[in-house]
PDB file of N, CA, C and O in Angstrom:
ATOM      1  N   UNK A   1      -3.528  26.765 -15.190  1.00  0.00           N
ATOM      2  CA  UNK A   1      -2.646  25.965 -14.375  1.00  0.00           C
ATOM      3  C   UNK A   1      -2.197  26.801 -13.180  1.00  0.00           C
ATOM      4  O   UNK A   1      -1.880  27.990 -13.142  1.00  0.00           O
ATOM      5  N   UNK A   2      -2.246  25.956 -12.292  1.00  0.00           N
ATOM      6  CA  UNK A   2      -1.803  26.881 -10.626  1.00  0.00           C
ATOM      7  C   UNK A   2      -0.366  26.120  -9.994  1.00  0.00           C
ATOM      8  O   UNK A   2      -0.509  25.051  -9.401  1.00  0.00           O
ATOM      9  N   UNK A   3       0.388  26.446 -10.079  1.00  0.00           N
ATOM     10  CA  UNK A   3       1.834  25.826  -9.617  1.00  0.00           C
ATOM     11  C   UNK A   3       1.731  26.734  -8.098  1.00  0.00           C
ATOM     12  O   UNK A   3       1.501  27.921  -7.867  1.00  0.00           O
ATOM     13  N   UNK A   4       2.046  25.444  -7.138  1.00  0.00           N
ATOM     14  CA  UNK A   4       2.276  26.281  -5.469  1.00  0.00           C
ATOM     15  C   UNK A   4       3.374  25.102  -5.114  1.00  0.00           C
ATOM     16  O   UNK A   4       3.203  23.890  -5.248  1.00  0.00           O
ATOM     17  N   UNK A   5       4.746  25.896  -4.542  1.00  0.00           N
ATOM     18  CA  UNK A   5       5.240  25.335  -3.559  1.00  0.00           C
ATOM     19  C   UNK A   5       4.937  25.008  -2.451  1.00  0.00           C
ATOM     20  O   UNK A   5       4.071  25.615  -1.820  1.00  0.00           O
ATOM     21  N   UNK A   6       5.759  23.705  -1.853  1.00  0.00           N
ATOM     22  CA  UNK A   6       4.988  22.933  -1.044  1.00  0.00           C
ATOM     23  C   UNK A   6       5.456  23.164   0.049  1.00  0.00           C
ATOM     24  O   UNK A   6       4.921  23.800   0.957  1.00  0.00           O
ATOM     25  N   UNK A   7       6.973  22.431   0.038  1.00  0.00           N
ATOM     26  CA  UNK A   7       8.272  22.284   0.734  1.00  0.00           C
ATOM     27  C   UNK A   7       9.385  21.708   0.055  1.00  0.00           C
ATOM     28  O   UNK A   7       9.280  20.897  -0.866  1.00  0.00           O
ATOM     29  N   UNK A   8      10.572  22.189   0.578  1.00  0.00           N
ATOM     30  CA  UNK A   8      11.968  21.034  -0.403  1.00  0.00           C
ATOM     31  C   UNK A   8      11.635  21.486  -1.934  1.00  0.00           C
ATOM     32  O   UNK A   8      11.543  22.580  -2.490  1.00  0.00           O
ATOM     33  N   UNK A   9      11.450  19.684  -2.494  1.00  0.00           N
ATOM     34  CA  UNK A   9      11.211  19.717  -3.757  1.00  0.00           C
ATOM     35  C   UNK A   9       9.794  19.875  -4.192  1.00  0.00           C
ATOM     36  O   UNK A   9       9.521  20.056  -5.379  1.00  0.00           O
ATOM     37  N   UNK A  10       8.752  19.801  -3.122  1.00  0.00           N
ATOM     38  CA  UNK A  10       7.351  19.204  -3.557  1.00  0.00           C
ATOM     39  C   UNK A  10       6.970  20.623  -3.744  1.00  0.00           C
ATOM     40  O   UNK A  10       6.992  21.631  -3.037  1.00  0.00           O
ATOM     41  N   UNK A  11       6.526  20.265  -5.244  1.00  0.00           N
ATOM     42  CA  UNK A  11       5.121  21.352  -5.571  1.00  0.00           C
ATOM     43  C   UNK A  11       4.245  20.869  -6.162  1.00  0.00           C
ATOM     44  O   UNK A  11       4.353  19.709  -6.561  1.00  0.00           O
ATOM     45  N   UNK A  12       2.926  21.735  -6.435  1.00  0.00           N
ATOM     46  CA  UNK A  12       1.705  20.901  -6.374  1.00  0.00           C
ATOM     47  C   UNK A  12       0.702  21.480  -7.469  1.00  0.00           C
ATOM     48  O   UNK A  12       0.054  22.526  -7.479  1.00  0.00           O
ATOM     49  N   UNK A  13       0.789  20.542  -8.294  1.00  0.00           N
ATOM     50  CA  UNK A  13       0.028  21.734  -9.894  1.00  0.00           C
ATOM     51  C   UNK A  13      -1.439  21.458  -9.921  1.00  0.00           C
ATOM     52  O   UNK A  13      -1.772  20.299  -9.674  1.00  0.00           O
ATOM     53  N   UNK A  14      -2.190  22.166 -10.130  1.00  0.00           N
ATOM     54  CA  UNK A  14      -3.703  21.992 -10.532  1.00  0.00           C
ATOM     55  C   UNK A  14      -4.103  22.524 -11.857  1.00  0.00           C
ATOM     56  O   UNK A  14      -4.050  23.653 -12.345  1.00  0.00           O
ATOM     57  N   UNK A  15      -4.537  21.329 -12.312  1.00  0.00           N
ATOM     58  CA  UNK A  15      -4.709  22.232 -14.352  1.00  0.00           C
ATOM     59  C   UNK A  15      -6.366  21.804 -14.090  1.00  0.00           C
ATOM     60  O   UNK A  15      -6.877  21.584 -12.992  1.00  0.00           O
ATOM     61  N   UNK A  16      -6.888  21.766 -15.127  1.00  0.00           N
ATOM     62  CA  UNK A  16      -8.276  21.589 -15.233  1.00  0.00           C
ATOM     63  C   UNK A  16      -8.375  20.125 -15.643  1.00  0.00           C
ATOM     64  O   UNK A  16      -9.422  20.128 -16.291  1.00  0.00           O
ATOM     65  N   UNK A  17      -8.080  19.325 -15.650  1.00  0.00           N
ATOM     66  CA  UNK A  17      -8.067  17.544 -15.657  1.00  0.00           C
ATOM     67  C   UNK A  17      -7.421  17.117 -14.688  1.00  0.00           C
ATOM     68  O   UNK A  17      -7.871  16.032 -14.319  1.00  0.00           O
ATOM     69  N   UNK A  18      -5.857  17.757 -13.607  1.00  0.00           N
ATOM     70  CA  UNK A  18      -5.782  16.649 -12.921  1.00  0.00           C
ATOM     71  C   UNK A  18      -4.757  17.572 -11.617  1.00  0.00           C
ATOM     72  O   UNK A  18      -4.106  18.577 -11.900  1.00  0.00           O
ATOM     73  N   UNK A  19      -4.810  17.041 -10.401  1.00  0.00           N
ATOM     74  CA  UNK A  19      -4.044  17.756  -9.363  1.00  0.00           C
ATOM     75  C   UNK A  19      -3.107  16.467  -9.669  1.00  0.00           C
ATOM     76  O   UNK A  19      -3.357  15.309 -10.002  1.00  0.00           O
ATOM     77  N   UNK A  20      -1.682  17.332  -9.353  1.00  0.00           N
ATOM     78  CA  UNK A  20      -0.446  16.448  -9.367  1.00  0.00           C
ATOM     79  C   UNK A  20       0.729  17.248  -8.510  1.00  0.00           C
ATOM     80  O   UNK A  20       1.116  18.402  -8.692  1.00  0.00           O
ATOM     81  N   UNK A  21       1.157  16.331  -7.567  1.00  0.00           N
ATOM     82  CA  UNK A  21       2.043  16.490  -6.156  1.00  0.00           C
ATOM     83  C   UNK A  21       3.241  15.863  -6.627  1.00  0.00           C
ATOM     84  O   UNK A  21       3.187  14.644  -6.791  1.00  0.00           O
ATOM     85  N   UNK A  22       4.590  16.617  -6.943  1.00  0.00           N
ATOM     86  CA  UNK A  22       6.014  16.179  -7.303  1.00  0.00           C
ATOM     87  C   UNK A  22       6.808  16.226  -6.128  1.00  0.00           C
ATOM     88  O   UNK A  22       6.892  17.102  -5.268  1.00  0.00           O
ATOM     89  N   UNK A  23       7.434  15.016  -6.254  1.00  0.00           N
ATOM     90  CA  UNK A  23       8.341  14.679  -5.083  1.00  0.00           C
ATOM     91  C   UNK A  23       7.839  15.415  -3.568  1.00  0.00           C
ATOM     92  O   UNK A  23       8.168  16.567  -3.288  1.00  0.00           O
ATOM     93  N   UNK A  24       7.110  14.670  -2.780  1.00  0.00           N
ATOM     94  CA  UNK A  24       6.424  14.780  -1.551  1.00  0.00           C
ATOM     95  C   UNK A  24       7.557  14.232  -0.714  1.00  0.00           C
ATOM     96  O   UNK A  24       8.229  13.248  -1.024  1.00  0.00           O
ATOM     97  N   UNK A  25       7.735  15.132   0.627  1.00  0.00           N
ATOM     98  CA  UNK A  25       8.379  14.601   1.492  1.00  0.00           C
ATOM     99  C   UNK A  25       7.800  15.969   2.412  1.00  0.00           C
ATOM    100  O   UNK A  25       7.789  17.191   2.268  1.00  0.00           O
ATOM    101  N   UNK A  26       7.292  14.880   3.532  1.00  0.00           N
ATOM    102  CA  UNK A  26       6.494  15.963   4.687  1.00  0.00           C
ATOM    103  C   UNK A  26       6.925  15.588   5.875  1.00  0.00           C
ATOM    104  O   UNK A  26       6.854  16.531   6.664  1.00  0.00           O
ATOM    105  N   UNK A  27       7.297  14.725   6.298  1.00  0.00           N
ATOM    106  CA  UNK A  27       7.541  14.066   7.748  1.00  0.00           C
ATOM    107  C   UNK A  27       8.890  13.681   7.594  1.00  0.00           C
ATOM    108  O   UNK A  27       9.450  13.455   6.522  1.00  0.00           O
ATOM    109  N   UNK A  28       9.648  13.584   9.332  1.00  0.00           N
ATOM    110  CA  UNK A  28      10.411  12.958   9.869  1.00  0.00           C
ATOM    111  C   UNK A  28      11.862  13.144   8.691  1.00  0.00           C
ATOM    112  O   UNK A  28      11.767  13.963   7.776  1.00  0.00           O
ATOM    113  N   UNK A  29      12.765  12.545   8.810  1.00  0.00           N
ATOM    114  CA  UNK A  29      14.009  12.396   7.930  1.00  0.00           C
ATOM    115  C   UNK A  29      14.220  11.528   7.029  1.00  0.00           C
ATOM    116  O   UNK A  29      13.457  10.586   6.815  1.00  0.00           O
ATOM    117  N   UNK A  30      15.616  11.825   6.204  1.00  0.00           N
ATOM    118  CA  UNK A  30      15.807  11.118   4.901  1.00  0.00           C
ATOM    119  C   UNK A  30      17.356  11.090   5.618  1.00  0.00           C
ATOM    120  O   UNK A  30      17.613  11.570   6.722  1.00  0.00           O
ATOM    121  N   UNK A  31      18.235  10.467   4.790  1.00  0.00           N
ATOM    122  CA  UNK A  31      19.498   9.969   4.636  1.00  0.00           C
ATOM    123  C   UNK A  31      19.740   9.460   6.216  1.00  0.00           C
ATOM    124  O   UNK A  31      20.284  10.079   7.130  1.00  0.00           O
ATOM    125  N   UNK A  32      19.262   8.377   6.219  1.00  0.00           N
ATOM    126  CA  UNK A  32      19.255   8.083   8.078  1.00  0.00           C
ATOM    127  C   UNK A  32      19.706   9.458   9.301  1.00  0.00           C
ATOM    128  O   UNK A  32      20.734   9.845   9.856  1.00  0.00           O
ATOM    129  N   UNK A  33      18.520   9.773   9.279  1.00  0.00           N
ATOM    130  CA  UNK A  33      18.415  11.137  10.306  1.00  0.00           C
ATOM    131  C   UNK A  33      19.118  11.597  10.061  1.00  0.00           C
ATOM    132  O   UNK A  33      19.578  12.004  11.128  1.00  0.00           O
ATOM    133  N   UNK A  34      20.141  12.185   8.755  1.00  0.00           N
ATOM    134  CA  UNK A  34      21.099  13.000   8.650  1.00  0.00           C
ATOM    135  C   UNK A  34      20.273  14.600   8.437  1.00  0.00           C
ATOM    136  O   UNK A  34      20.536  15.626   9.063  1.00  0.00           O
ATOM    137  N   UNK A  35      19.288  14.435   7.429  1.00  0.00           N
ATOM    138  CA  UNK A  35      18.439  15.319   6.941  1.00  0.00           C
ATOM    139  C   UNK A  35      17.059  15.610   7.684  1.00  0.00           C
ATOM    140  O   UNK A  35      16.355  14.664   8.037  1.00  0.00           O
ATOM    141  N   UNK A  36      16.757  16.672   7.871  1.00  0.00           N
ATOM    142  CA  UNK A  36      15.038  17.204   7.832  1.00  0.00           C
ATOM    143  C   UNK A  36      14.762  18.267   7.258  1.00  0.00           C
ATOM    144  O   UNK A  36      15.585  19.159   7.051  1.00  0.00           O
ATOM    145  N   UNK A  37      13.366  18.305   6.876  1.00  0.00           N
ATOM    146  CA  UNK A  37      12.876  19.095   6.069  1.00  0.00           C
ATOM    147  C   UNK A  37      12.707  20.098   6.732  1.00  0.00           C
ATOM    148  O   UNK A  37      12.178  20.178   7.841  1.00  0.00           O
ATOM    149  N   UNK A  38      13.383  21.364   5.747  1.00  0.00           N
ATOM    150  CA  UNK A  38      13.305  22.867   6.350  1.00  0.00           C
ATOM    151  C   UNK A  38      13.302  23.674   5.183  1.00  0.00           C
ATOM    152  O   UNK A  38      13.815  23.469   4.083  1.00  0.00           O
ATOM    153  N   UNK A  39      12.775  24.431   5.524  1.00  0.00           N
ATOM    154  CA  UNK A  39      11.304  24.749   6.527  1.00  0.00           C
ATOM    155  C   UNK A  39      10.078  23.782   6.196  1.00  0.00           C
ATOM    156  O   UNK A  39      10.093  22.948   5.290  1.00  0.00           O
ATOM    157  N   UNK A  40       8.993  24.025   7.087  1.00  0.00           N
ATOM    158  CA  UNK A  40       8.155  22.872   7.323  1.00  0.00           C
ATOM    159  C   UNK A  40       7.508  22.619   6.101  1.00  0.00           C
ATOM    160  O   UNK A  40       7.960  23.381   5.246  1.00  0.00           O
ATOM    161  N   UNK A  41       6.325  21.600   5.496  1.00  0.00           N
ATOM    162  CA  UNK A  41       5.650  21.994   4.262  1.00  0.00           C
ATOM    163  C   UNK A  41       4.744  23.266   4.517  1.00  0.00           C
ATOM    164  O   UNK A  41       4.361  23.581   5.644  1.00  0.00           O
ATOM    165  N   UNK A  42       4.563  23.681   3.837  1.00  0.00           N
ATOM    166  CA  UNK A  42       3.335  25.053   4.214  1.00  0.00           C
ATOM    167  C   UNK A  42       2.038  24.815   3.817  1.00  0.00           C
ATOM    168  O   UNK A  42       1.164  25.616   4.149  1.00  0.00           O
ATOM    169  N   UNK A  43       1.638  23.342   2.821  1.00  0.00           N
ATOM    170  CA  UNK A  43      -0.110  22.900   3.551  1.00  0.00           C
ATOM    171  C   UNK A  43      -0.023  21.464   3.194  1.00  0.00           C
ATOM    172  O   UNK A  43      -0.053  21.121   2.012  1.00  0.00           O
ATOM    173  N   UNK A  44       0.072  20.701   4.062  1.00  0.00           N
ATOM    174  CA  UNK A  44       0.172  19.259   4.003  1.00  0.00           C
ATOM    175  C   UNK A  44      -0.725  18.542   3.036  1.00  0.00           C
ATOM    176  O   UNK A  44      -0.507  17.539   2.358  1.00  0.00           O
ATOM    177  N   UNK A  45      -1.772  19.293   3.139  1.00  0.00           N
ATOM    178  CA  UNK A  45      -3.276  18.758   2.480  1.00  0.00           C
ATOM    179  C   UNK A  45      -3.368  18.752   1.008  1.00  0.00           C
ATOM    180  O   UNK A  45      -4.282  18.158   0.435  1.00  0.00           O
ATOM    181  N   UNK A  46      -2.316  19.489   0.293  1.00  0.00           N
ATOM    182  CA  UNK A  46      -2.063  18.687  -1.239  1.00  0.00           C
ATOM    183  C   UNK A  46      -1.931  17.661  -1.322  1.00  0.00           C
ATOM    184  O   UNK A  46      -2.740  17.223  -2.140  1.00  0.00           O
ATOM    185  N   UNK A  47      -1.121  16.664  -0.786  1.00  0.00           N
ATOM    186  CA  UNK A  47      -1.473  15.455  -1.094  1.00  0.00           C
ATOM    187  C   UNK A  47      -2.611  14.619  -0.504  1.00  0.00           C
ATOM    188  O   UNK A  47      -2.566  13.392  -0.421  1.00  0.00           O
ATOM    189  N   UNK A  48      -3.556  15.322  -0.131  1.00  0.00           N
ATOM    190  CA  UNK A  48      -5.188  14.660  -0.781  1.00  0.00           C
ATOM    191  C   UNK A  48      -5.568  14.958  -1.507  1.00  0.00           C
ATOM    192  O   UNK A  48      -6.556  14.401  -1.987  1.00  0.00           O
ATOM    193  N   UNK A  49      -4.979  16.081  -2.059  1.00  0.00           N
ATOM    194  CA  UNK A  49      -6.131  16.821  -2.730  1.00  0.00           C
ATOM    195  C   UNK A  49      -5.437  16.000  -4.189  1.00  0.00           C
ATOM    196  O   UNK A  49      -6.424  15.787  -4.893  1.00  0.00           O
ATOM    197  N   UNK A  50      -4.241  15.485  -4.892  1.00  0.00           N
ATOM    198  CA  UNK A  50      -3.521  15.340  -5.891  1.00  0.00           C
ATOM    199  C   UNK A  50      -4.296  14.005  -6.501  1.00  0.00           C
ATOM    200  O   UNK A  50      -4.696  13.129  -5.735  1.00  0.00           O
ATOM    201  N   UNK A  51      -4.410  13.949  -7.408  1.00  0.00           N
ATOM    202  CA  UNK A  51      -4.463  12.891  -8.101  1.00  0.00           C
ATOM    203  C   UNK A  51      -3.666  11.913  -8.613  1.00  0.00           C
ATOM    204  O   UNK A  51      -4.067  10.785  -8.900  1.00  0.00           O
ATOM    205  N   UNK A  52      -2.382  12.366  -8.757  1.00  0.00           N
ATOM    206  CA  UNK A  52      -1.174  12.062  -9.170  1.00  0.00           C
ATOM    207  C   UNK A  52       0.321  12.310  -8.289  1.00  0.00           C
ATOM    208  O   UNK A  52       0.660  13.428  -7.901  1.00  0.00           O
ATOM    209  N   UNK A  53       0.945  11.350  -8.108  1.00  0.00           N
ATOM    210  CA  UNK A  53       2.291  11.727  -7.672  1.00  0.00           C
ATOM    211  C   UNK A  53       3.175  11.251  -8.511  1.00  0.00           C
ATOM    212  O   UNK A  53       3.223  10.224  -9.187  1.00  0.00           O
ATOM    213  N   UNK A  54       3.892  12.181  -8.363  1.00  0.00           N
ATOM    214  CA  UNK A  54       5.057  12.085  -9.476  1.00  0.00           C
ATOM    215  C   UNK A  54       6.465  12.161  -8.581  1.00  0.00           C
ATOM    216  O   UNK A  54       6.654  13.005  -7.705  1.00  0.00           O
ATOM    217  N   UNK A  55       7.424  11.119  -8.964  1.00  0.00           N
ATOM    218  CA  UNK A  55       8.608  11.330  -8.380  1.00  0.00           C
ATOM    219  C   UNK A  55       9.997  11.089  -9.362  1.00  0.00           C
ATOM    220  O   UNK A  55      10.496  10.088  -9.877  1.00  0.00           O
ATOM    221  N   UNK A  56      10.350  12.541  -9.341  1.00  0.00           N
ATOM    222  CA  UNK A  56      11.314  12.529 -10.333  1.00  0.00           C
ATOM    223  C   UNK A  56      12.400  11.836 -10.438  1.00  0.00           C
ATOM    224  O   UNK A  56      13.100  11.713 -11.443  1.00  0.00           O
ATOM    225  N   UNK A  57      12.654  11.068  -8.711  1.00  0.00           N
ATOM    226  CA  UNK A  57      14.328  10.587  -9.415  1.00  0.00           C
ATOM    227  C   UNK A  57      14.428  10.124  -7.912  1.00  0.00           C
ATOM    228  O   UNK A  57      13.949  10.683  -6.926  1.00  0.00           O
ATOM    229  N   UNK A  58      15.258   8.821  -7.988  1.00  0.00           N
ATOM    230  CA  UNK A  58      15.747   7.907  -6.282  1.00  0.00           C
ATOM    231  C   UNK A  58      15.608   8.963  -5.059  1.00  0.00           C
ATOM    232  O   UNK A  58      14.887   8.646  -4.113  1.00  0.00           O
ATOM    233  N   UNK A  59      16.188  10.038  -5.053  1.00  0.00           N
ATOM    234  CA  UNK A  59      17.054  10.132  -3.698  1.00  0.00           C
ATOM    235  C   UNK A  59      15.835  10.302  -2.567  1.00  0.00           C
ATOM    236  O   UNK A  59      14.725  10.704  -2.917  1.00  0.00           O
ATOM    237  N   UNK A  60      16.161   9.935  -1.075  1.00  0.00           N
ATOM    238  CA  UNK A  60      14.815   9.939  -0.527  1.00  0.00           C
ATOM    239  C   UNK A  60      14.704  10.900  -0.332  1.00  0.00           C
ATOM    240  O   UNK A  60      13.540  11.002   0.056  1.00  0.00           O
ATOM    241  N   UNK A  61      15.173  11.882  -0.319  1.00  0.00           N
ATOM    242  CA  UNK A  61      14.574  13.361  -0.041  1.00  0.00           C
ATOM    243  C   UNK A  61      13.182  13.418  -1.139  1.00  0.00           C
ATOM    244  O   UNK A  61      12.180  13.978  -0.695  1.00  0.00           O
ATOM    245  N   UNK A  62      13.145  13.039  -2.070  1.00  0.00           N
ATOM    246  CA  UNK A  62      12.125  12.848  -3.229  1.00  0.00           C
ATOM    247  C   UNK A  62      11.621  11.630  -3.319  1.00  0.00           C
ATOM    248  O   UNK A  62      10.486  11.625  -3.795  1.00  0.00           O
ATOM    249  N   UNK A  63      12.116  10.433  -2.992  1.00  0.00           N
ATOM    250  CA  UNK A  63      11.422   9.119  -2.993  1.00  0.00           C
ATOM    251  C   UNK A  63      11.426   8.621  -1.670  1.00  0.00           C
ATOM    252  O   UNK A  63      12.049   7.618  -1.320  1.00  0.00           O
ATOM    253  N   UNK A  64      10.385   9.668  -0.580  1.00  0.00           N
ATOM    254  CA  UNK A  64      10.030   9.868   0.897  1.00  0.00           C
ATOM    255  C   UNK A  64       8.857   8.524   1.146  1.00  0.00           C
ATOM    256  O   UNK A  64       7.661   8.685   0.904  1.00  0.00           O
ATOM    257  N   UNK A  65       9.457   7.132   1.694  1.00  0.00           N
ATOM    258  CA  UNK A  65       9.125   6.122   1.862  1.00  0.00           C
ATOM    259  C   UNK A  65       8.017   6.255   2.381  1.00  0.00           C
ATOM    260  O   UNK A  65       6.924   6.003   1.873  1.00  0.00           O
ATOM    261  N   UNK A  66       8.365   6.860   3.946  1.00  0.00           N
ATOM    262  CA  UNK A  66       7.263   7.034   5.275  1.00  0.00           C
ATOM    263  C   UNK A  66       6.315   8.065   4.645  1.00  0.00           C
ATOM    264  O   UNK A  66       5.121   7.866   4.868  1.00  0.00           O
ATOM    265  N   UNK A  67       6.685   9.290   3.786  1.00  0.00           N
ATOM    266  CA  UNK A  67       5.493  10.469   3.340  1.00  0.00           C
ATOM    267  C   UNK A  67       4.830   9.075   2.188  1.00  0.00           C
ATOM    268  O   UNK A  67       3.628   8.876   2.362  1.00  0.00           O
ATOM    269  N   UNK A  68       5.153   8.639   1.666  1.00  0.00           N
ATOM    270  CA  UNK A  68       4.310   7.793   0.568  1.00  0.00           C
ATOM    271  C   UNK A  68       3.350   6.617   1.211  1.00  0.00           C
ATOM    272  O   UNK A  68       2.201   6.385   0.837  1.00  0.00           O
ATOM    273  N   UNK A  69       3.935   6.046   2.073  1.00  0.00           N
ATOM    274  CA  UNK A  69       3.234   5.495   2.980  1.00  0.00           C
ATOM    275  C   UNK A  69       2.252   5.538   3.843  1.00  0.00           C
ATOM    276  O   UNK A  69       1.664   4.579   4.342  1.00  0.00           O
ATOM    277  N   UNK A  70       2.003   7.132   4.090  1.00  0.00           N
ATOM    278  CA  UNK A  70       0.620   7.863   4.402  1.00  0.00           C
ATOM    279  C   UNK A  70      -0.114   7.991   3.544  1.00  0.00           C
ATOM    280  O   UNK A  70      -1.310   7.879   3.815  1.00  0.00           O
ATOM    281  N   UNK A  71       0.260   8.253   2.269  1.00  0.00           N
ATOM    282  CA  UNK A  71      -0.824   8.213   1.006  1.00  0.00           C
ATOM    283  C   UNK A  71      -1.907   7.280   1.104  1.00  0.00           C
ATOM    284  O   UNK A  71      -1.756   6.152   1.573  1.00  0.00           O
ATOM    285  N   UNK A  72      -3.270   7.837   0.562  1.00  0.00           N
ATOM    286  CA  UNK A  72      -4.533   7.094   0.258  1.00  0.00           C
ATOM    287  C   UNK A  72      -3.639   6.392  -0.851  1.00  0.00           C
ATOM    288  O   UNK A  72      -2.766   6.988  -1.481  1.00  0.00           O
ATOM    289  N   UNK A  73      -4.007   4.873  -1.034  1.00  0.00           N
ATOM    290  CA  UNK A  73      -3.941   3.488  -2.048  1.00  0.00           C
ATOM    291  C   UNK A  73      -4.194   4.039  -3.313  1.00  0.00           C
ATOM    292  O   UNK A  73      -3.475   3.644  -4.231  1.00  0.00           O
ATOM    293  N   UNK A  74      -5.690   5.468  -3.730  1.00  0.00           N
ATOM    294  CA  UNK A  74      -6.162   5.361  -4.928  1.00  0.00           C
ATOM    295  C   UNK A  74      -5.438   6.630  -5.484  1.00  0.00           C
ATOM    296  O   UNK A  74      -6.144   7.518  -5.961  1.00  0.00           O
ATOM    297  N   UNK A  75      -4.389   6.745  -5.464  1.00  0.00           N
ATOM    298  CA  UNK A  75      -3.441   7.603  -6.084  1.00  0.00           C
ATOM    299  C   UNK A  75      -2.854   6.669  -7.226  1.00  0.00           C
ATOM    300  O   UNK A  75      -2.918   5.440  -7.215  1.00  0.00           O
ATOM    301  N   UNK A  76      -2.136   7.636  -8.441  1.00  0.00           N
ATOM    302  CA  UNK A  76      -1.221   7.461  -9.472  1.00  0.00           C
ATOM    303  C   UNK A  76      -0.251   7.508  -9.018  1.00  0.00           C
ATOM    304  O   UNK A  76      -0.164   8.262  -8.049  1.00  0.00           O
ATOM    305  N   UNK A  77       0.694   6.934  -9.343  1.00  0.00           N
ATOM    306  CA  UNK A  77       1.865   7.109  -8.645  1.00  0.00           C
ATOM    307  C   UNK A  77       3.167   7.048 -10.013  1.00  0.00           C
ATOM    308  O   UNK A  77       3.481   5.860 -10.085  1.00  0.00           O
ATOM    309  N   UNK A  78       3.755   7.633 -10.766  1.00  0.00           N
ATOM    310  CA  UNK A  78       4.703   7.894 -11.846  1.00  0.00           C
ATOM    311  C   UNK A  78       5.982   8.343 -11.411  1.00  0.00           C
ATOM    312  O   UNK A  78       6.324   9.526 -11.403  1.00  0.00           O
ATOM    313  N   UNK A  79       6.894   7.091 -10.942  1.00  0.00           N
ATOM    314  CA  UNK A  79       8.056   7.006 -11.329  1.00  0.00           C
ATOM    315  C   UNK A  79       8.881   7.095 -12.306  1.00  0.00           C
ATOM    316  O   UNK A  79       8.274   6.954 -13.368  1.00  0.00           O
ATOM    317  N   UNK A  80      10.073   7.276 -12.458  1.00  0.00           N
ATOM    318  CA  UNK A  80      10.721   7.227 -13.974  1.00  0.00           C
ATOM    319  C   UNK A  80      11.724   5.714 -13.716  1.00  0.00           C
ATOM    320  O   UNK A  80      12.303   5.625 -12.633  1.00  0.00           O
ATOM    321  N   UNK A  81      11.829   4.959 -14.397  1.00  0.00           N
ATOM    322  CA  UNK A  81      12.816   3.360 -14.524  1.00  0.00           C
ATOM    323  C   UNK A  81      13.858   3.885 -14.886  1.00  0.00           C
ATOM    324  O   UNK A  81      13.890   4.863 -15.633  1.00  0.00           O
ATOM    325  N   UNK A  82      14.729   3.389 -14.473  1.00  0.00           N
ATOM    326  CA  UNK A  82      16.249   4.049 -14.744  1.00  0.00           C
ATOM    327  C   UNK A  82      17.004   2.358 -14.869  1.00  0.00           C
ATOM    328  O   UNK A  82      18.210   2.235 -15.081  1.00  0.00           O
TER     329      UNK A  82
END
């Protein structure tokens, strides 16, 4: 297993069955332009490479509308229901 930080919250695991990207947020702001991400992500390109996204919990810093919205369609996507 290879664990790399991303940015923020997002890090990005690779095991031998599956790449998986937790809480992605790469672009632009969260809490109506109150927030931006700092420092920048340091390789955007995990989330192609992921098979899976995982988002641990509401807040948009972690449930990043516009970063999810760039996502390719044929992703997993694992929320938790609260």
């Amino acid at each position: 297993m290879i664990i790399t930080y991303v940015g923020h919250a997002c890090l990005h695991v690779t095991t031998s069955d599956v790449t998986i990207a937790f809480d992605p947020w790469m672009d632009g702001p969260a809490y109506t332009s109150q927030w931006n991400i700092f420092p920048a992500p340091l390789d955007r390109s995990v989330l192609n490479d992921a098979n899976v996204i995982v988002i641990s919990h509401g807040h948009e810093d972690h449930l990043h509308g516009p970063t999810l919205g760039h996502l390719a369609k044929d992703k997993t996507l694992v929320y938790p229901y609260y």
